[in-house]
C-alpha positions as CSV (number, residue, x, y, z in Angstrom):
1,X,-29.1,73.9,-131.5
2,X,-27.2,70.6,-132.8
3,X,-24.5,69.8,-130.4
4,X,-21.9,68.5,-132.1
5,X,-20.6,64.9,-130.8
6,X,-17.1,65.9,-131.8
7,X,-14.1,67.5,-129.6
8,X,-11.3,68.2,-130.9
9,X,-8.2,68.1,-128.5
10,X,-4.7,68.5,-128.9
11,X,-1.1,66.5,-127.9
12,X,-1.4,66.4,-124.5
13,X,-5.1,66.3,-124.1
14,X,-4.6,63.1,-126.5
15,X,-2.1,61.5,-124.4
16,X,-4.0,61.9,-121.5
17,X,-7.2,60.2,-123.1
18,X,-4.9,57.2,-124.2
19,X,-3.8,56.8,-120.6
20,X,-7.1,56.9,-119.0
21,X,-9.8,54.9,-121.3
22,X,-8.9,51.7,-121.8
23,X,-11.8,51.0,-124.1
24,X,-10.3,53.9,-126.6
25,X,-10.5,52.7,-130.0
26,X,-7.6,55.0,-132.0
27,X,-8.3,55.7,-135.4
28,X,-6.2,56.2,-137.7
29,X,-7.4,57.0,-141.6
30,X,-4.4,57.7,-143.3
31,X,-3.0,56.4,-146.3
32,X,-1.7,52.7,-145.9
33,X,1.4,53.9,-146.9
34,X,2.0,56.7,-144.1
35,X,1.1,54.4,-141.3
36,X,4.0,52.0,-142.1
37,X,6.2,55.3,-141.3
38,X,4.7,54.9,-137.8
39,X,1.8,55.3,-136.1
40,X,0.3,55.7,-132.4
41,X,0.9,52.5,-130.5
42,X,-2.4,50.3,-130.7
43,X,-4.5,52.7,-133.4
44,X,-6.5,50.3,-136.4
45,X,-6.1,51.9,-139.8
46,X,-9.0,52.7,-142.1
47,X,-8.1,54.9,-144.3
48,X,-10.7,58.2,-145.0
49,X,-12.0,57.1,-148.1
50,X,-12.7,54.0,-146.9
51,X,-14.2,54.5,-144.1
52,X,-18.2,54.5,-144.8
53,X,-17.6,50.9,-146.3
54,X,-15.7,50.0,-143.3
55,X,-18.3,50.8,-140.7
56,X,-19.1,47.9,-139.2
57,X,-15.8,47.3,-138.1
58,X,-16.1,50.0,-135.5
59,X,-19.5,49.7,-134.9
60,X,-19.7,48.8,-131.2
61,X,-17.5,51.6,-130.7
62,X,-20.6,53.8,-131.3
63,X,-21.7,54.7,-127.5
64,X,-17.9,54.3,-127.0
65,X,-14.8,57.2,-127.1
66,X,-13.1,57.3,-130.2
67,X,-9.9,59.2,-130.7
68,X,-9.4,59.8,-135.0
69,X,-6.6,61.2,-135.9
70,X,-4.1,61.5,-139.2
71,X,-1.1,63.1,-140.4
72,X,-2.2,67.0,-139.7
73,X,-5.8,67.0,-138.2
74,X,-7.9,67.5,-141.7
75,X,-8.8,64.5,-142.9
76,X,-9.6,63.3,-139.6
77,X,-11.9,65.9,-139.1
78,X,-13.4,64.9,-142.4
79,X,-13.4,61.4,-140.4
80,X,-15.4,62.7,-137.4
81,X,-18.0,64.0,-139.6
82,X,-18.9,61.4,-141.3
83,X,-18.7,59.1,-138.4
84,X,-21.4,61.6,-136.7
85,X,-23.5,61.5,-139.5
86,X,-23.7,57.6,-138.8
87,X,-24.5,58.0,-135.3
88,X,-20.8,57.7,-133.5
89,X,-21.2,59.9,-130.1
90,X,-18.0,60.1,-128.8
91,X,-16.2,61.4,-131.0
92,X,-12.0,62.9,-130.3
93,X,-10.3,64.8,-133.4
94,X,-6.4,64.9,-132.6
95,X,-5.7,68.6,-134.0
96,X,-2.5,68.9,-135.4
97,X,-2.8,65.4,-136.5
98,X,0.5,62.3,-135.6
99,X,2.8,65.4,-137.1
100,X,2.0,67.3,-133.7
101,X,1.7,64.2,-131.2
102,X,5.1,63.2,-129.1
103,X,3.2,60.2,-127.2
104,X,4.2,56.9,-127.6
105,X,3.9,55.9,-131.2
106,X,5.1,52.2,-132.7
């Protein structure tokens, strides 16, 4: 059976990830647009559909933890899928998306 590489966590599990991995890469693929409303402190924005051009800009983060998120938790499970598929293994889905997240946002 395929174990998936993804987990999806909530607000506070989310939080608590931020806090304790400073190696975290936050991923955020929203529209351009959205994140100048705000966005979690220290996230890098490539936005969903352009994320399988955009690769190699995360690509050392493959072995390492990466926490995707976006505005309600669907597009950034879209995200963790496709970021499987290219051999990403640590993989964090914020469910509920930045709508849901009260942690420190810039």
């Amino acid at each position: 059976k395929h174990m998936s590489k993804i987990k999806s966590i909530n607000n506070e599990q989310a939080q608590k990830l931020i806090k304790d991995n400073k190696e975290l890469l936050i991923l955020d693929v929203r529209r351009p647009n959205e994140v100048k409303e705000s966005k979690i402190t220290n996230s890098i924005n490539i936005p969903l559909d352009e994320l399988e051009w955009e690769l190699e800009e995360i690509e050392e983060y493959k072995e390492k933890a990466i926490l995707v998120y976006c505005k309600v938790g669907m597009r950034s499970s879209v995200a963790c899928s496709i970021l499987e598929e290219e051999g990403f293994s640590n993989l964090y889905n914020l469910r509920g998306g930045i709508l849901d997240y009260t942690g420190e946002l810039e």
